[in-house]
Backbone bond lengths (Angstrom), bond angles and torsions (degrees), N, CA, C in turn:
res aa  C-N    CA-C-N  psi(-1)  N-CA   C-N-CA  omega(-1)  CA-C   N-CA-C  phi
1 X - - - 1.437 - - 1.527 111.40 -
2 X 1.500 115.62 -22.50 1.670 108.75 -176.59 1.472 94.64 -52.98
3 X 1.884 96.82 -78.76 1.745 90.56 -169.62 1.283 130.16 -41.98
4 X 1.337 104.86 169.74 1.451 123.47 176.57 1.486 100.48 -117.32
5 X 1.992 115.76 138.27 1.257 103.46 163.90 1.374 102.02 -102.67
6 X 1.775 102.86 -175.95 1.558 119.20 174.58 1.625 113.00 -48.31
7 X 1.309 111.27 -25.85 1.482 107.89 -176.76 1.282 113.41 -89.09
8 X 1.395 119.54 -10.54 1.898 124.36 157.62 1.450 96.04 -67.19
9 X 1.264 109.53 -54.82 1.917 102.00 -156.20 1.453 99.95 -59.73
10 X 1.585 118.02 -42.57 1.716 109.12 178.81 1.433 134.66 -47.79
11 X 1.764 96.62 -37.58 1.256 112.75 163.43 1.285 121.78 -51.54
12 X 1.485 118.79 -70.82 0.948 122.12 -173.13 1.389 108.65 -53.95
13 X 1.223 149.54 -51.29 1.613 159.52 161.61 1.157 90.87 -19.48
14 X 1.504 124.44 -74.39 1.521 113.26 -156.79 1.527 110.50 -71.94
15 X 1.424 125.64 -32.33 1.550 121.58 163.86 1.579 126.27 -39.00
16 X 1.703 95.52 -36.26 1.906 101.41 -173.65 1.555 98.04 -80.46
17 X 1.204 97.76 -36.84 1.846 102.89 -173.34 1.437 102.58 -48.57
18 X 1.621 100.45 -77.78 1.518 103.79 167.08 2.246 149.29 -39.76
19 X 1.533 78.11 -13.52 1.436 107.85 166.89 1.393 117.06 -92.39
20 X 1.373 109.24 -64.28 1.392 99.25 166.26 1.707 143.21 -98.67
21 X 1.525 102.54 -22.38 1.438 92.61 163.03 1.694 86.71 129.22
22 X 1.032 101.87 151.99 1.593 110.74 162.77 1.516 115.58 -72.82
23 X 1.246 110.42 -57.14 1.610 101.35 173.95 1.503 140.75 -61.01
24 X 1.590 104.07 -32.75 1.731 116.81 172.07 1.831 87.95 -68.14
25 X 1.307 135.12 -16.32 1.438 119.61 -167.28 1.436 107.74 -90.98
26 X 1.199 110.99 -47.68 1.886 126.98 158.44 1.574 110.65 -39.53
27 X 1.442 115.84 -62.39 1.101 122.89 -175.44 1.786 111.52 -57.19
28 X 1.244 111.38 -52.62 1.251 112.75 175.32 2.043 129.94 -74.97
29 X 1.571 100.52 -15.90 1.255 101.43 145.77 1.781 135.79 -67.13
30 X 1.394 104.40 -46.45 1.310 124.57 178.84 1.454 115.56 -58.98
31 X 1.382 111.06 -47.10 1.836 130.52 158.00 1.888 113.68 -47.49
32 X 1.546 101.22 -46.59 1.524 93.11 -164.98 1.692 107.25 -93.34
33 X 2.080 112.58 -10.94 1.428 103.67 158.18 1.367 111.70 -88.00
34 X 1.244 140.32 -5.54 1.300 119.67 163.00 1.628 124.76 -92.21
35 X 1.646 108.06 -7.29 1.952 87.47 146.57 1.414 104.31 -97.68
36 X 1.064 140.15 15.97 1.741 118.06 167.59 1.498 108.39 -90.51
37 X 1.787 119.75 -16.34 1.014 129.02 164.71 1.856 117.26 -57.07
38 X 1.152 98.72 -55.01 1.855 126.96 -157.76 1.821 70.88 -66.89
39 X 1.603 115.84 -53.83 1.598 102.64 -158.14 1.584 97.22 -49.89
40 X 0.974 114.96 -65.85 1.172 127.45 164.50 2.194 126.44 14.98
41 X 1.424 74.67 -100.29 0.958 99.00 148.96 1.577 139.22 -25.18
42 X 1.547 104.82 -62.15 1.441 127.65 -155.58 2.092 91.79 -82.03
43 X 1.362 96.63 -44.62 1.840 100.92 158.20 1.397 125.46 -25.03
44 X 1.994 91.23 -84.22 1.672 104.78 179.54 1.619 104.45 -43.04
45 X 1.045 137.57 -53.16 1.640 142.12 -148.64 1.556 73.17 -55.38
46 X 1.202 109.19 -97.38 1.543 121.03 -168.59 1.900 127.52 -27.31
47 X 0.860 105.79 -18.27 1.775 132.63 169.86 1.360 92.17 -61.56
48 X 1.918 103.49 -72.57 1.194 113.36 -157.45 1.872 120.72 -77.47
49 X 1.135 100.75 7.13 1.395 116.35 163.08 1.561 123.60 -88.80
50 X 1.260 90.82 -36.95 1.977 113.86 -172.00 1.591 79.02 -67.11
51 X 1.137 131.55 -67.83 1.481 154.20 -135.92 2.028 97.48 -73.17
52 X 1.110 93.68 -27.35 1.545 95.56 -163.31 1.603 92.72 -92.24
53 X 1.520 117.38 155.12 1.322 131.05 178.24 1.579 115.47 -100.73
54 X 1.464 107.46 143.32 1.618 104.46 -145.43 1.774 87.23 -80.37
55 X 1.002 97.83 178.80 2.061 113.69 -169.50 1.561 80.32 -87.54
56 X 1.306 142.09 -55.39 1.304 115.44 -162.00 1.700 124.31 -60.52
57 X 1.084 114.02 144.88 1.769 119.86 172.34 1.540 101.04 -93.68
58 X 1.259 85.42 140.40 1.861 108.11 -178.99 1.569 97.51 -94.30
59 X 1.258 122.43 158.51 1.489 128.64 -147.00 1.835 88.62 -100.96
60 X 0.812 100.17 149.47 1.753 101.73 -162.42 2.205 98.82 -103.18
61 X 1.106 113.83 146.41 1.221 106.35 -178.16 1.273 132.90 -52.78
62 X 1.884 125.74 137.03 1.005 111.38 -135.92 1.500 138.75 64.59
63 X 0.790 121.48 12.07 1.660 116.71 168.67 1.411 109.63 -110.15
64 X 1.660 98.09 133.83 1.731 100.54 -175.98 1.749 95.32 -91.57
65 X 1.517 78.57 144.13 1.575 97.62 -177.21 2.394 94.39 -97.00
66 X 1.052 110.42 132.05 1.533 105.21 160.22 1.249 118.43 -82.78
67 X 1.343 130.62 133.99 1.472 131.04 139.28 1.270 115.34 -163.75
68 X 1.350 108.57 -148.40 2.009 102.72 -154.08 1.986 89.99 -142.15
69 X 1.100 94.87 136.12 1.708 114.17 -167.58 1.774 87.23 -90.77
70 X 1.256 125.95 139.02 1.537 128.04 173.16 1.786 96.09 -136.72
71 X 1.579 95.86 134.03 1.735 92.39 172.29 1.379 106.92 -93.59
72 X 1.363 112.29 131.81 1.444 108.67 172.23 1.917 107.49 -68.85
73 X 1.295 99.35 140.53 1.242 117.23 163.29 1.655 127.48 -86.21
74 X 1.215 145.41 104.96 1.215 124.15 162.44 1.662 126.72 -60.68
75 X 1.712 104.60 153.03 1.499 93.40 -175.92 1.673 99.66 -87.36
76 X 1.132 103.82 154.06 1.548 111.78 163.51 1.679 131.86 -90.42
77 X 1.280 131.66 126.75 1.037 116.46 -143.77 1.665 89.90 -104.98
């Protein structure tokens, strides 16, 4: 009784069919591969960002960098 055979799953198939329709079933396949696509998608982009090397140059050894040291002050309350 746990399992289920192929002739439950048919059943049940033709109940959803008959519940919902061939087209709300099309429609809602076609809907749920085009966001697993976009997920998809929306991944690689981000890969290919990680993957890409940033425009800035890192200061190569020996090279003085300029700037100005500031002490932070706290305010006093």
């Amino acid at each position: 009784m746990g399992s289920l055979s192929i002739w439950h799953w048919l059943i049940v198939l033709l109940v959803v069919v008959l519940v919902f329709g061939t087209k709300k079933l099309r429609n809602l396949g076609a809907d749920l591969g085009s966001a697993v696509r976009g997920f998809k998608e929306g991944m690689k982009s981000e890969e290919e960002k990680a993957a890409q090397p940033k425009a800035e140059i890192p200061p190569t050894t020996g090279q003085t960098i300029e700037g100005e040291v500031k002490k932070e002050s706290t305010p006093k309350a």
